[in-house]
N, C-alpha and C positions, 0 to 999 in steps of 0.2 A: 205899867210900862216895863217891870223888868221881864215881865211872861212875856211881853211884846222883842225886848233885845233877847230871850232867851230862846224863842221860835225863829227867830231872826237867823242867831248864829245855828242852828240846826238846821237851817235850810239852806243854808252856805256851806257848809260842809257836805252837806247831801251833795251839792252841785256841783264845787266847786273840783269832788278830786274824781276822774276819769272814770263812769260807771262801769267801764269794763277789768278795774282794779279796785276790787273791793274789801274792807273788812271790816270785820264783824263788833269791833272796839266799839265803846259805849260810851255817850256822852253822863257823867255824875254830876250829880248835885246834891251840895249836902249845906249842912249848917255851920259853920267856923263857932267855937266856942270862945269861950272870954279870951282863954289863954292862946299863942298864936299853935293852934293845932289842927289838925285836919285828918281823918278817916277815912278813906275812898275803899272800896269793894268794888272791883270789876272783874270780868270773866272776858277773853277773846277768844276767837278761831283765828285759827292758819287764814291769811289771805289768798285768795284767787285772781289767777288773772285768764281774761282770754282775749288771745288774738285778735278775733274778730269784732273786737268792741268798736263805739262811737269814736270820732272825731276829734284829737286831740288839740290844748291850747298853746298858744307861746306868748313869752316875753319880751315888748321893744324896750330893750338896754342899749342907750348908746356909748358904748363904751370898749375899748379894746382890752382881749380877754385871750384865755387859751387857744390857739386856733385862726386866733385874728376873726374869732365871729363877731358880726356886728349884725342887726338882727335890721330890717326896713321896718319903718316906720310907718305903720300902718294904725290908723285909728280906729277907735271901735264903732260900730255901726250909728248913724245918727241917723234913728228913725222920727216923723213927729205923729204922734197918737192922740188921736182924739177922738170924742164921744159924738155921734151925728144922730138926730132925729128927723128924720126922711123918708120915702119909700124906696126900699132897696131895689126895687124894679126900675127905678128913675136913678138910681147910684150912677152917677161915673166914674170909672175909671177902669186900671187893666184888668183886675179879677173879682168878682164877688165871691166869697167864698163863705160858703153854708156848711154849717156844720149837721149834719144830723145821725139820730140813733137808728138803731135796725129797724124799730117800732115807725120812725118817719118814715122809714123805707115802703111802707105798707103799702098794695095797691088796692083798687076795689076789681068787679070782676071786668070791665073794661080796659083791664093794666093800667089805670092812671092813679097819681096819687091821693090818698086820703087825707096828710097834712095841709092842710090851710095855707101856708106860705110855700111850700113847694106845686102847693096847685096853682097858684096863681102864677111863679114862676112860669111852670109846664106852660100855661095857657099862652103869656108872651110867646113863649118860643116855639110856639106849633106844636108842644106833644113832643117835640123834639128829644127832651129833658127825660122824657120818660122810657122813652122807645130807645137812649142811649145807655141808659142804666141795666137797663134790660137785655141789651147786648153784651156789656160789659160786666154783667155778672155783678154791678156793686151791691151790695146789702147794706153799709150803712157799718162794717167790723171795722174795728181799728185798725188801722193803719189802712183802710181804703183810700185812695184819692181816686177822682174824675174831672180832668180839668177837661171845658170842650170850648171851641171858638164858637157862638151860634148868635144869629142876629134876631132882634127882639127887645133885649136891655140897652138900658144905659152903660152898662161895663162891654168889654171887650170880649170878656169869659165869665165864664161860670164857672165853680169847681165845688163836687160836692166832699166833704172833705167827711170821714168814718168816725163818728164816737161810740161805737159798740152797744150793747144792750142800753145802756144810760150812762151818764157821766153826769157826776154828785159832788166829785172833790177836785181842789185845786190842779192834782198833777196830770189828773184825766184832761183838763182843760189848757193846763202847759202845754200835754201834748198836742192838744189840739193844732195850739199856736207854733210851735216846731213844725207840724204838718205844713203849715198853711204855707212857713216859712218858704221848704223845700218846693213848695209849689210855684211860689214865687220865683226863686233862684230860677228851674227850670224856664220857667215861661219868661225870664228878663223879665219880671214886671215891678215898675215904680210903683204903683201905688197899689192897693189893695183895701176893699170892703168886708168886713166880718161880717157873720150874722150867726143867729142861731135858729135850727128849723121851730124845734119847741124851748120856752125860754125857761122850762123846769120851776122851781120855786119863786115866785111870785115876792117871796122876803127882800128888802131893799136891800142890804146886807150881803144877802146871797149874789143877787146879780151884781153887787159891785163888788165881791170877792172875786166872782168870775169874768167879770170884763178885766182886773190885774193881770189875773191867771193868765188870761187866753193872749194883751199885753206882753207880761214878760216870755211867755213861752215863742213868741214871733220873734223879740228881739234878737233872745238867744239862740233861735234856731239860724236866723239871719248872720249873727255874728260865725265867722270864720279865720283864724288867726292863719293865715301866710306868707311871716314874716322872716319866717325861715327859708322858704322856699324862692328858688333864683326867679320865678316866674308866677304870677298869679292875678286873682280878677277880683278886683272888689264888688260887694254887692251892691245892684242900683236899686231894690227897696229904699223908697226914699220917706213914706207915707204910708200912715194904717189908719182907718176909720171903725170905730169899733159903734156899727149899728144894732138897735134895737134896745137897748140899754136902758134911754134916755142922756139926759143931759145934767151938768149942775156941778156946783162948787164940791157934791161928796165924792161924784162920780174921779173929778179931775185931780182930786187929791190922792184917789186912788191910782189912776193911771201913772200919776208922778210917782207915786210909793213904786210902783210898778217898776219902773224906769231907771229909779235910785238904783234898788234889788241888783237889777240886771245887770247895770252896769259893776254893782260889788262883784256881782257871780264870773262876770266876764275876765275881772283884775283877776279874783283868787286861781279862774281856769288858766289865765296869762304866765301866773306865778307857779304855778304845777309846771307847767310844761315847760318852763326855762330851764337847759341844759345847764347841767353844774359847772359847765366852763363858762356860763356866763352870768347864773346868779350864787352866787358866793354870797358868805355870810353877810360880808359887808355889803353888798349889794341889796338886801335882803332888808336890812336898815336902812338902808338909803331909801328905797319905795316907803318905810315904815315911815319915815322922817318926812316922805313931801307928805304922806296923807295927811299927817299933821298941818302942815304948813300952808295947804290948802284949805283946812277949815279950824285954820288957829282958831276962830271966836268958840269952838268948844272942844279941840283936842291940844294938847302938848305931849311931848316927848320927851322919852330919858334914852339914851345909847349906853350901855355899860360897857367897857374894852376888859380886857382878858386880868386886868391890875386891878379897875374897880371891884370886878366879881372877886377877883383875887380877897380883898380888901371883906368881903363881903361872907368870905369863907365857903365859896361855892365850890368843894371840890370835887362835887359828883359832876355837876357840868364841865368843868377845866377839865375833870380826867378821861373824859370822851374826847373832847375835843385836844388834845393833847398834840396828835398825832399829826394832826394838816400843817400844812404852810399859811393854809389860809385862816386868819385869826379867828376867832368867836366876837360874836357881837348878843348883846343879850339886849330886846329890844323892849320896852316896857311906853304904851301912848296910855291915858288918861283920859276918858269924857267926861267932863261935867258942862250939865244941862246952861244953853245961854242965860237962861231966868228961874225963880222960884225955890223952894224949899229942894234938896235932898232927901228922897223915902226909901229909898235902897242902895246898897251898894255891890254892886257885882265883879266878879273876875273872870276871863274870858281866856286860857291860858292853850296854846297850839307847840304841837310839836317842829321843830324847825330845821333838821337834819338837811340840811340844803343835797346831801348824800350818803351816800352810807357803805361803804363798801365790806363792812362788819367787822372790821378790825382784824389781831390776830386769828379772831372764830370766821374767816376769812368767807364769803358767800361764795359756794362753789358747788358745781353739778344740776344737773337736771332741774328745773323750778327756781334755781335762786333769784332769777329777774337781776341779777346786779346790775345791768343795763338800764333797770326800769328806778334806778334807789334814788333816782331826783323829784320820782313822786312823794318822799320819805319827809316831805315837809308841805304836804298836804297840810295835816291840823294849822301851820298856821298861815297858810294861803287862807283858810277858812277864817281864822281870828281876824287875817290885818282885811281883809274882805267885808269884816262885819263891821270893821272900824267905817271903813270906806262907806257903808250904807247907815252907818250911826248919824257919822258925821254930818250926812246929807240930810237923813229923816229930824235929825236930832229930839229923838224922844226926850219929855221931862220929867222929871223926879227922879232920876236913876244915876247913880257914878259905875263907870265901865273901867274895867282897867284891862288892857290887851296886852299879853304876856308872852315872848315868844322868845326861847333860849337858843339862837341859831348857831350852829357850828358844823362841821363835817364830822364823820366817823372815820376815821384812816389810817394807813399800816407805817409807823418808820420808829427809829430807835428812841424817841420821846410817847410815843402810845402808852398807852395801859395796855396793860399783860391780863390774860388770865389768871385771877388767881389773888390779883391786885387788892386793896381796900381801900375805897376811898372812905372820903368823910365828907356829908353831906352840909349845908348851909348851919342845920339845926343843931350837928352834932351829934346824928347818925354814921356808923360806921355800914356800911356796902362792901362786900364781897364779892367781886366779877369774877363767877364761873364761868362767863359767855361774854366776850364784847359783844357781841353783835346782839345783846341785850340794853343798846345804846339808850334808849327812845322814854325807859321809866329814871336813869339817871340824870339825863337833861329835863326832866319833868319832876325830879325832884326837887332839887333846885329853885325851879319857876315856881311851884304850889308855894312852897316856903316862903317865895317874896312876895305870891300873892295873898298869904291869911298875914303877911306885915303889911300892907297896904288897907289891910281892915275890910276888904270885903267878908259879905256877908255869906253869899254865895259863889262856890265856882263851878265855872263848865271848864273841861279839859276835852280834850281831843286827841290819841295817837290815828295816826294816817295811817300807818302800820303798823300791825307785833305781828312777830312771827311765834312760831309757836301757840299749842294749848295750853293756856297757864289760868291758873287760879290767883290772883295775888290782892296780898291786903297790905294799904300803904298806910304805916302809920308815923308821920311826920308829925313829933311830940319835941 
């Protein structure tokens, strides 16, 4: 179970922070020795951004803020997924939508197809199917779609949707289901049929890895947050049948894992994209605090304010956070399993910069993104994300502890200085050559409470470092 929450939070971070803002940071794992110690080794690169990336998320806070923003209240996508054993030429509804490889794409020398399921297809539709692919140039590459209206089935359309030479792993299969999504969108369609042209590894395992996959990657593509925007259109995806599959109590537990997932992915992308004038540290605990209270029967919460940390000798964190008006909240939730023994104990620990404007090393010129430093609390959109998908899966034998030191990085006559030393929880001295080195300071801090918590292992996460740096942390 803990390999299970430790893929878990890997794939929430993967998702959670905008792929078109990426770095190169590394999730660690190590062993906490008797004494409370800890040794991290990581290496990063300079982050990249481009322009042209995906689709960004937002946060519904109701709550008056800088600006008088108050965000609509929009909820997340409520698809219902299920497993159907039928003939998909008998499916009803708006789309079936077949996935296949270039390899399905095959014809013989007739031009009709050589796959088995797309032949019979063809055959319903008059030949139809094939003679339109053949227009349109599809082969069956990623990112193909072909949605066509034609009469013959039980659905309304058809759409053959591009898995490229093969698709073997989870993300190949997400994508699928993002595909399917936008197809959807386009075409207004409520419900929707999966299928697969060839159903690849025959392993029980395998196909229900891939019916999740193909699941969450629909929802998420389905989900669109415009909650910011004066004007917009929810999606009427209401319904996904995931054929071919089979049926059954492993199948369903998977689609639910499925569902959980997405929905975590969906909070931590909500919590990326909330402008700093509306999610503040305290705000930041506040989401931390219902996730708790939504699944009291296995999370609780601690909120630490700027006195307890005080209390607590956290001067690497205080001395970042120094600067804002807006206070520090150092957020710390706890999973332990509803039932049974304890066999691991883990700490799950995100960076939480709600901003960062980089203090007096002030971010400025060409590249700095200081527009974009609300992504700067990525790692723990990713953490309180995993809490969010714990909470729900609630795996056994394992204690979680979600660790998020949030505060702003900001310029006024209470900041840290260049040049500054602080003193860490442990009793390490820091020497700030660079504010805008904020991100291993507040992360100091947090490891500390996390090897006093007694976990055995931790993941940590920065959303960003800037700079090429080599560093070895040793919190002795």
């Amino acid at each position: 179970m803990a390999a299970t929450v430790v893929s878990l939070a890997t794939s929430l971070t993967a998702a959670v922070v905008p792929s078109s803002f990426s770095s190169s940071s590394s999730f660690v794992f190590t062993k906490l020795w008797s004494k409370p110690c800890l040794r991290i080794a990581f290496s990063v690169s300079p982050f990249s951004y481009s322009r042209g990336g995906g689709k960004l998320m937002a946060h519904s806070l109701a709550r008056a803020t800088l600006g008088l923003t108050q965000p609509a209240n929009i909820d997340a996508p409520k698809i219902a997924i299920s497993a159907k054993e039928i003939d998909v030429a008998e499916w009803k509804g708006d789309i079936l939508a077949v996935g296949v490889t270039e390899k399905d794409m095959t014809k013989d020398d007739s031009k009709r197809f050589e796959n088995s399921l797309l032949k019979k297809l063809d055959a319903k539709l008059g030949g139809h199917l094939s003679e339109a692919s053949s227009e349109e140039d599809f082969t069956g590459k990623p990112g193909q779609s072909l949605v066509l209206r034609l009469p013959g089935l039980g659905s309304k359309r058809i759409g053959l949707i591009g898995l490229g030479q093969s698709a073997t792993n989870t993300y190949a299969f997400r994508n699928f289901g993002e595909a399917i999504a936008a197809a959807a969108k386009t075409a207004q369609a409520c419900n929707v049929g999966i299928v697969l042209a060839s159903t690849g590894s025959t392993a029980n395992e395998s196909k229900l890895n891939t019916a999740s996959a193909i699941a969450s990657g629909t929802v998420l593509g389905t989900y669109e947050d415009t909650r910011y925007k004066s004007d917009s259109k929810k999606p009427v995806l209401k319904s996904v049948d995931i054929l071919g599959f089979g049926t059954g109590p492993e199948l369903e537990k998977k689609l639910k894992y499925a569902e959980d997932v997405s929905s975590a992915i969906i909070f931590g992308k909500e919590l990326v994209n909330s402008p700093a004038n509306v999610l503040t540290p305290a705000v930041l605990a506040e989401e931390a605090t219902k996730i708790a209270s939504t699944h009291s029967d296995v999370l609780s919460a601690t909120i630490l304010n700027a006195e307890q940390c005080k209390e607590l000798k956290m001067g690497s964190y205080l001395g970042v956070a120094a600067a804002s008006a807006n206070p520090p909240h150092f957020i710390h939730l706890c999973y332990k399993p509803p039932s049974g023994p304890i066999k691991a104990k883990l700490a799950l620990v995100g960076k939480g910069l709600t901003f960062d404007s980089g203090g007096y090393n002030i971010k400025t010129g060409p590249g700095c993104f200081i527009e974009l430093m609300k992504f700067d609390m990525g790692g723990s959109a990713a953490v309180l994300g995993a809490a969010k998908a714990i909470g729900q899966v609630k795996p056994p034998g394992v204690e979680v502890h979600f660790i998020v030191a949030a505060c702003e990085n900001m310029i006024s006559g209470t900041g840290m200085r260049p040049g500054d030393i602080l003193t860490a929880s442990n009793g390490k001295t820091i020497e700030v050559n660079n504010t805008d080195a904020e991100g291993r300071l507040t992360l100091a801090d947090a490891l500390v409470y996390a090897c006093n918590q007694g976990a055995e292992k931790v993941s940590f996460k920065h959303s960003i470092v800037t700079n090429q740096i080599e560093i070895l942390y040793a919190l002795e």
